[in-house]
SELUM-519741 format. One record per residue (C-alpha): x, y, z; residue number from 1; chain; residue in three letters. Coordinates in nm, 2 decimals. Layout:
GUGU        u        v        w   resi   chain   resn
GUGU        X        Y        Z    NUM       A    ALA
...
***
This chain:
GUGU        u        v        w   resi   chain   resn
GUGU     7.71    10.37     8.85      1       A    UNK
GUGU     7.87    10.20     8.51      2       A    UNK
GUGU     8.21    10.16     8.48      3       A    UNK
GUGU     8.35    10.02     8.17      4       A    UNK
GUGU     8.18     9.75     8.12      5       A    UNK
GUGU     8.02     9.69     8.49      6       A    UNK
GUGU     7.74     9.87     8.69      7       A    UNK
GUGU     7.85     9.94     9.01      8       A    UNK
GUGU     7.60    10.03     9.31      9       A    UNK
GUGU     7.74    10.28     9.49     10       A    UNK
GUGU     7.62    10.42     9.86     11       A    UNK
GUGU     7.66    10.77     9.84     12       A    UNK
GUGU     7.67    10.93    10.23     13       A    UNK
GUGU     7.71    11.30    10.03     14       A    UNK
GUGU     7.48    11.38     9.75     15       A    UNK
GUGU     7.66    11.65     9.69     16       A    UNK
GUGU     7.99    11.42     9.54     17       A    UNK
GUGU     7.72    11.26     9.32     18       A    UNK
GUGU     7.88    11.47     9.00     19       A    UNK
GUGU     8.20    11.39     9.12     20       A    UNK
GUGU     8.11    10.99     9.10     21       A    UNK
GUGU     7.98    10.98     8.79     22       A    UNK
GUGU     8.29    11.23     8.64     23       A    UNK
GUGU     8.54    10.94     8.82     24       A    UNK
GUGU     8.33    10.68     8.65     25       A    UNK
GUGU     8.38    10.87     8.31     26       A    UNK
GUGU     8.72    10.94     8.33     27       A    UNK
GUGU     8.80    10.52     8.45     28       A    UNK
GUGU     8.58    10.40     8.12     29       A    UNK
GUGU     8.75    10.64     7.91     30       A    UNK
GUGU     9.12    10.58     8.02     31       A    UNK
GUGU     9.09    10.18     8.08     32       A    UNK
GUGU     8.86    10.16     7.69     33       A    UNK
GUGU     9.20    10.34     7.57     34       A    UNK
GUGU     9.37    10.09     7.72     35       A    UNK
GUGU     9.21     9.80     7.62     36       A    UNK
GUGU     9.16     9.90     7.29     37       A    UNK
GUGU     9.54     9.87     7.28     38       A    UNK
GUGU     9.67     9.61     7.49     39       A    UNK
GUGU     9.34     9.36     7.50     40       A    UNK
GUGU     9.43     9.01     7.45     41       A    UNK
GUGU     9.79     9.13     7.53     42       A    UNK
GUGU     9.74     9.22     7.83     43       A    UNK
GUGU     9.51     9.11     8.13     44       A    UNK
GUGU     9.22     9.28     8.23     45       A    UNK
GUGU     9.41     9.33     8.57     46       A    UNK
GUGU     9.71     9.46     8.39     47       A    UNK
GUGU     9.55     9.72     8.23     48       A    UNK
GUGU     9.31     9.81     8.49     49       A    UNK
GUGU     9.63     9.88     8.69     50       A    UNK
GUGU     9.79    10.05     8.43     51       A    UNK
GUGU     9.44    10.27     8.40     52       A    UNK
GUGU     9.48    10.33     8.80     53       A    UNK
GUGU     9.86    10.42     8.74     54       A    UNK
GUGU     9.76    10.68     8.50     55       A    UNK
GUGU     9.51    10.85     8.72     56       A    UNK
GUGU     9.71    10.83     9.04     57       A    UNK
GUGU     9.96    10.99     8.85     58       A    UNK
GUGU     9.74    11.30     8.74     59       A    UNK
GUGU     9.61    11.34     9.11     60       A    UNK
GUGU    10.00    11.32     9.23     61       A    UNK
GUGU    10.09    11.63     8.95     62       A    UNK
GUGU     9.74    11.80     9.08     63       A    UNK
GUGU     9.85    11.79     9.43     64       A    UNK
GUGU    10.19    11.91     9.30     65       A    UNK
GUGU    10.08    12.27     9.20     66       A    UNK
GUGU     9.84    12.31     9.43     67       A    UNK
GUGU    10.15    12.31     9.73     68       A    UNK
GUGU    10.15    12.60     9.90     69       A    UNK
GUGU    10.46    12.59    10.10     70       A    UNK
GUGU    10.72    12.79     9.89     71       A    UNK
GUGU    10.46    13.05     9.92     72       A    UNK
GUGU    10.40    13.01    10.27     73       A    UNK
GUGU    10.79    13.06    10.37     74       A    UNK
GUGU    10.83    13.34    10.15     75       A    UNK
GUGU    10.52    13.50    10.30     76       A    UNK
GUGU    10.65    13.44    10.66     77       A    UNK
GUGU    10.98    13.57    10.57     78       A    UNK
GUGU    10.85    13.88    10.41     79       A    UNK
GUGU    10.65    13.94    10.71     80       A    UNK
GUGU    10.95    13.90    10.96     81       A    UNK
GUGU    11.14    14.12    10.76     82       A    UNK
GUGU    10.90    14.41    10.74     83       A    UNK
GUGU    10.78    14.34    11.17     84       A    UNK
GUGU    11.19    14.38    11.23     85       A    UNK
GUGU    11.18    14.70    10.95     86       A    UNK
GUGU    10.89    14.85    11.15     87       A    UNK
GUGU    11.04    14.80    11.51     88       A    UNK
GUGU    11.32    15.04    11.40     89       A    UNK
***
């Protein structure tokens, strides 16, 4: 797998996540070249790999943000209370 500037040999135990490697490897050299191309020689290459990694985690974290259930969940197990305790009557 490249990366940026670095192949990468990857063991893949699921050949169906295959895509999803080489979209992650996409994503990480398009991201960190932004980076670099505006903080190189200002930054280290750690620095801005963390700052790439920042910027990623932080698209998961607002990914798994929407995708929470829960509100719906109580509101669903409310509703359903409700209309048990309606049809008991």
């Amino acid at each position: 797998m490249h990366v940026y500037d670095e192949d990468i040999a990857m063991v893949l135990h699921n050949l169906d996540d295959e895509q999803y490697y080489r979209n992650a490897a996409k994503l990480i050299t398009e991201r960190y070249g932004a980076y670099a191309q505006v903080y190189k020689g200002r930054k280290s290459d750690h620095t801005i790999a963390l700052m790439t990694l920042i910027e990623i985690a932080l698209r998961y974290e607002k990914e798994m943000g929407r995708n929470d259930t829960s509100p719906y969940d109580d509101t669903i197990a409310k509703l359903t209370s409700e209309i048990e305790e309606a049809l008991k009557d």
